[in-house]
PADORO-460745 format. One record per residue (C-alpha): residue in one letter; x, z, y. Coordinates in steps of 0.02 Angstrom, whole numbers, plus 50000, padded with zeros to 5 digits. Example, Ala and Ser with C-alpha at 12.3 -4.5 7.8 and 13.67 -1.06 7.14 Angstrom:
! residues 2
A506155039049775;S506845035749947;
***
This chain:
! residues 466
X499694970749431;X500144961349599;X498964957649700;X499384938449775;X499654936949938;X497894937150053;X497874928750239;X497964945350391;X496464947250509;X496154960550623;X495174975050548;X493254976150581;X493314995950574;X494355008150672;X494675022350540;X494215040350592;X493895057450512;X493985058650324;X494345038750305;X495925040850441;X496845058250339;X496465049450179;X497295033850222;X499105045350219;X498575055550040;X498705069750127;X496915076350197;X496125093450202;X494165097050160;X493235098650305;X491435098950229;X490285105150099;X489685091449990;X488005092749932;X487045089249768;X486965072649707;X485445070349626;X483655077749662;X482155069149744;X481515074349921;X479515070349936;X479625058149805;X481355050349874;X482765045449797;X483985058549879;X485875054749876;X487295063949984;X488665052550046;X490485056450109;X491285048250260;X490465054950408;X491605056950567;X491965071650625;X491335077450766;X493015077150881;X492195057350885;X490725058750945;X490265041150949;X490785034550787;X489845049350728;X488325045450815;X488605027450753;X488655034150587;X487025045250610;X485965029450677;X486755020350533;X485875034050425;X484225033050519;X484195015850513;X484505014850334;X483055027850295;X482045018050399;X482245002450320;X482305011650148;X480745024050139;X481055028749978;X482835032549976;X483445049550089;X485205050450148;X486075068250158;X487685064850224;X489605075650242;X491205075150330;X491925081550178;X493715074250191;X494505068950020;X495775081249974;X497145074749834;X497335095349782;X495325100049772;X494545082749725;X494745081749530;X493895098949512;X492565097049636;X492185081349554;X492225091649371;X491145105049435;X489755092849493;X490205098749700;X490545080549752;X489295065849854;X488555054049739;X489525041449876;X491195047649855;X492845038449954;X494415038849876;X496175031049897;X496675016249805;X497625028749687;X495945036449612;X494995021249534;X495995018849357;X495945036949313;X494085039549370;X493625023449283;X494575030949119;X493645046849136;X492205040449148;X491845049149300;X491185034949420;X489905021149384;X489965003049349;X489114994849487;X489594977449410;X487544973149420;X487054980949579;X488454970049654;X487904955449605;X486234957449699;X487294960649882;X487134947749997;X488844937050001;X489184943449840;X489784926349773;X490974925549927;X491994940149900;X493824938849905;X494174944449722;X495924952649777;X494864967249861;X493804971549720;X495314972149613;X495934992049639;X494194995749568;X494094985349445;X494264990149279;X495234984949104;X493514979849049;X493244967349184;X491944978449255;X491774983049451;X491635002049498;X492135002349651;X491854992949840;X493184992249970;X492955003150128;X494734996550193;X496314988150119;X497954989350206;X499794985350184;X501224996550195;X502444993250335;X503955000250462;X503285007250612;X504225007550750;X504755013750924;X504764998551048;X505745010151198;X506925015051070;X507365000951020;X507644993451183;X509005009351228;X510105005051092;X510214989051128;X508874981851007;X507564968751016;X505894975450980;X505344958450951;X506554955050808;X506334973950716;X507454975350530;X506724963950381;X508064971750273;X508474991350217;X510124984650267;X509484981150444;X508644995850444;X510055006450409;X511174996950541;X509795002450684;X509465018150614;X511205022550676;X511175014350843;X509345020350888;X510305039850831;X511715037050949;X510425037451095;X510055054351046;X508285051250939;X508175050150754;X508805031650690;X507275034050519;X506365048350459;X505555051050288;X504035060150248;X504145072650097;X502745084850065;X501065083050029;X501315069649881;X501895058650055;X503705059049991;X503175051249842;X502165040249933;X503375031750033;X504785031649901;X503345020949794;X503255009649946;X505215009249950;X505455004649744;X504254992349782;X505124983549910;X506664984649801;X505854975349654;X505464988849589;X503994998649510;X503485013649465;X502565012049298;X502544999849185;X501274994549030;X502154998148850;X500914993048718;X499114998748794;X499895011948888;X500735017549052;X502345024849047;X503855030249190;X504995016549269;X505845027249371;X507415026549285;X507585010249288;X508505004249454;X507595002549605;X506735018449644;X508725024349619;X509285014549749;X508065016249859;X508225037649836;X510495030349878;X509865022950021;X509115039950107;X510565047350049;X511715037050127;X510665036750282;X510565055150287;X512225061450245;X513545046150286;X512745038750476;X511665056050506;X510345044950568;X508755054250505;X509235071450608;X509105088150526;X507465092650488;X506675082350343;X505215094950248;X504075082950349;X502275081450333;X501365066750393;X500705076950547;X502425082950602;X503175063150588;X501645055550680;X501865069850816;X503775065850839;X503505048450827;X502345046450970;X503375058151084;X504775043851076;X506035056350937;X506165043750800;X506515026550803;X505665021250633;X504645026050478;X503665018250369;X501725018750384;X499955009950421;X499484999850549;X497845012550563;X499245026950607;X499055016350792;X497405026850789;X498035044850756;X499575040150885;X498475036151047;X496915050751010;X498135063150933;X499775062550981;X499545053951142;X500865039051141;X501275025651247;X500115009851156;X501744998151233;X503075007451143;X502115003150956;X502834993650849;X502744986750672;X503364975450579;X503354970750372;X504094983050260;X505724979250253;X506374970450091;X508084977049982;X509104961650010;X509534949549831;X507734956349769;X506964938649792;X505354936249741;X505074954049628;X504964961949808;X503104967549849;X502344977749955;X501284994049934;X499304990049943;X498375005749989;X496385009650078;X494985018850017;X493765014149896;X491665019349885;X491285022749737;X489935031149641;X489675047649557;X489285044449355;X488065059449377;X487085047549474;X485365040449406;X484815022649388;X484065026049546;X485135036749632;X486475022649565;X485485007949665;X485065017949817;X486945022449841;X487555003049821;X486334999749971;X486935014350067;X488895004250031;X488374987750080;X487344995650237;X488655005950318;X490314998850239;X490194980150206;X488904975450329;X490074973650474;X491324963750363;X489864951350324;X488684951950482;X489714948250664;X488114956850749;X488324973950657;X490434969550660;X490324969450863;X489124985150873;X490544995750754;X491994987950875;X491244992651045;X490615011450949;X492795012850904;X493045007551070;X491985019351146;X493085032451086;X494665027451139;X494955021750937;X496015004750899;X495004988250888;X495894973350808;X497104981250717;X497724970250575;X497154972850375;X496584962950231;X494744953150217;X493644958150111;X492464938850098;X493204923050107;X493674912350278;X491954906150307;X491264923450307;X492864933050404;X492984920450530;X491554923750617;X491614941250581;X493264942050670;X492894934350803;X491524946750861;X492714963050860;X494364950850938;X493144950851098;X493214970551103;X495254971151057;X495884981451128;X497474986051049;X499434976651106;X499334963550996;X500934957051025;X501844973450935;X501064969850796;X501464951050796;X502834953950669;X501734962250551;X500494947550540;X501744936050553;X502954942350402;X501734953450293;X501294936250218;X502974932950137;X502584948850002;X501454947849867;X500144965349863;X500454977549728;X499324993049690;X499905009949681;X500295017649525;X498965014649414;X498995030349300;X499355048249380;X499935041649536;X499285059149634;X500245070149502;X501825059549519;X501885057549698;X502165074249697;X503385075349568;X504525061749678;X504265070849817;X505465087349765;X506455073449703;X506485066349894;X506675080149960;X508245085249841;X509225069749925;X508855073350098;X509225091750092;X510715092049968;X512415082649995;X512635082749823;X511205079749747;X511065067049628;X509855052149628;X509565048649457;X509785064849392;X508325070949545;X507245054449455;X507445060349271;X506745079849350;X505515070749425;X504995059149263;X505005074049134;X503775085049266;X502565071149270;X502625067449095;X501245076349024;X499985070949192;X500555053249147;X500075055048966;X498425065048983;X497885052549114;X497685040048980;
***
């Protein structure tokens, strides 16, 4: 379903660790999870996922006091915590085999099939206890919400899809970086100047599921979708027009201007590292990829950009863009207790600082105490009269150049929200992206006939999902 339109503010949390990698589908496990139920001295005991890891030290530190402070507050409840990273290839069957944190944090992607599995827990009447609870903005509880009108999920962050772009660039082939493409047309046009300067005009992720991904984002900006409801069930929509134009587009891009250069079996790290060396112009991403481009890559915070994802001109109002964040959720394996004691540890360490401007400013000057973004637009979880304040407190600690991301918050309003794919979207990401990569690698290759590939191989995920 879309999700209407919400009002930008600047994010209350800098994304690190296991939050930052999931954020681009593409993450590798970095911890051991531990059990999730068992009692310590008469405790409720419950491990929880999402610790930084330790190349932040003070996030991480911020996330142990959060811990202590919690236990302290809560005698009875004991918090064993991981840095176990969400991992789209390992999660389903460490979930299965009973290995994952009664706290788990997944993508956007996860909730419909893990709420049809019966694998996470309603927390519809633990919520209702939270403070604010009445004041949430119902658009972020959506992704975890379920057929039955039932919540099992909270939001850890909520973000829009956009085009990400190299400021410099854009100014050496004659470009304004203040007035970056609202159009694939546009986008195509600069793609070509920003190659004649030498750099790459667009690239394209296409491994990892990311291929899929982004051509999701890309269908959806064409008016497009991937899936759509027949009877009570999910089937393809691949074949149906806009995920086929959007595949012509990077065709035409790649093999007619020879704006994307030559190397395109991209993974997210190998984009993100040419991107903030100044090699390519544009690509679609996150405003949190900001983060991962000043620790990790080292780029110039001037020569950011981004702007709205850019729209398939004639698609009117059927254009959307790609909503995508993780989600805490809760392990069914959990007890009554265990159940409670992990909706606390939520609302301590995740909504808190979207509620509270005290614990909002202490989490802002904690990011920027490691060099991490502050202020970097995303979607509220409360209403105004809750945000307001909150953003307030972390715009005192900004420290990010707002002004490149001034077309972002000033056009990302114009698109309605829609969710990713709502059944296999994991299993068909990475059916689209062989289907990507066929276009980019292969004159010849065929868009629709690289779609219908990639709709009978995720057939059988699509069907058994439901």
């Amino acid at each position: 379903m879309t999700v209407p339109t919400p009002k930008i503010r600047r994010r209350r949390r800098a994304m690190t660790g296991a939050g930052a990698l999931a954020l681009t589908l593409v993450a590798t496990t970095a911890g051991c999870s531990s059990d999730s139920v068992g009692a310590d001295s008469g405790r409720t005991t419950i491990t929880v996922a999402g610790m930084p890891a330790t190349t932040s030290p003070t996030t991480r530190q911020q996330f142990l006091d959060a811990v202590a402070a919690f236990e302290k507050a809560n005698p009875t409840i004991k918090i064993k915590p991981t840095d176990t990273q969400w991992d789209a290839r390992t999660f389903a069957a460490r979930l299965a085999g009973g290995n994952a944190e009664t706290v788990l944090t997944v993508p956007l992607t996860e909730p419909p099939g893990l709420i049809a599995r019966r694998q996470i827990a309603d927390l519809s009447g633990e919520i209702k206890d939270l403070p604010h609870a009445k004041d949430f903005d119902q658009r972020a509880l959506a992704p975890a919400t379920g057929a039955d009108g039932k919540v099992y999920g909270l939001p850890v962050t909520e973000y829009a899809l956009g085009l990400v772009y190299n400021r410099a660039l854009f100014a050496k082939a004659g470009l304004d970086p203040d007035k970056p493409p609202a159009t694939w047309d546009e986008v195509r046009a600069a793609a070509k100047k920003i190659a004649a300067t030498g750099a790459t005009g667009y690239t394209q992720m296409t491994v990892k599921n990311t291929g899929g991904w982004i051509l999701t984002a890309m269908t959806y900006s064409y008016g497009g979708r991937m899936e759509k409801k027949q009877g009570d069930r999910y089937v393809s929509a691949l074949q149906e027009g806009p995920a086929e134009s959007a595949l012509k587009q990077l065709s035409a891009m790649r093999w007619q201007d020879d704006s994307m250069g030559s190397s395109q079996l991209l993974t997210q790290q190998d984009a993100e590292r040419d991107f903030a060396a100044g090699k390519i112009g544009m690509m679609i991403g996150t405003a949190f990829s900001y983060n991962r481009y000043i620790t990790q890559y080292s780029g110039k915070p001037a020569d950011f950009g981004m702007a709205a994802i850019p729209r398939q001109a004639g698609a009117g109002r059927t254009a959307t863009t790609l909503l995508g964040g993780l989600v805490a959720a809760v392990s069914a394996k959990a007890t009554p207790a265990q159940r409670a004691a992990a909706v606390k540890w939520i609302n301590h360490f995740y909504l808190k600082p979207a509620y509270d401007p005290a614990a909002a400013e202490e989490l802002a000057l904690a990011n920027a105490a490691d060099k991490l973004a502050v202020g970097l637009p995303t979607l509220p979880f409360y209403n105004a009269a809750v945000s307001g304040p909150v953003n307030a407190a972390i715009d005192k600690h900004a420290n990010i150049p707002a002004k490149n991301f001034a077309p972002y918050v000033r056009d990302i309003g114009e698109l309605p929200y829609q969710v990713e794919p709502p059944a296999a979207a994991q299993e068909l990401y990475g059916a689209l992206d062989t289907a990507v990569q066929a276009v980019l690698t292969r004159e010849n290759a065929d868009p629709g006939e690289e779609l219908a590939k990639a709709t009978a191989r995720s057939k059988s995920a699509l069907e058994l999902a439901q």
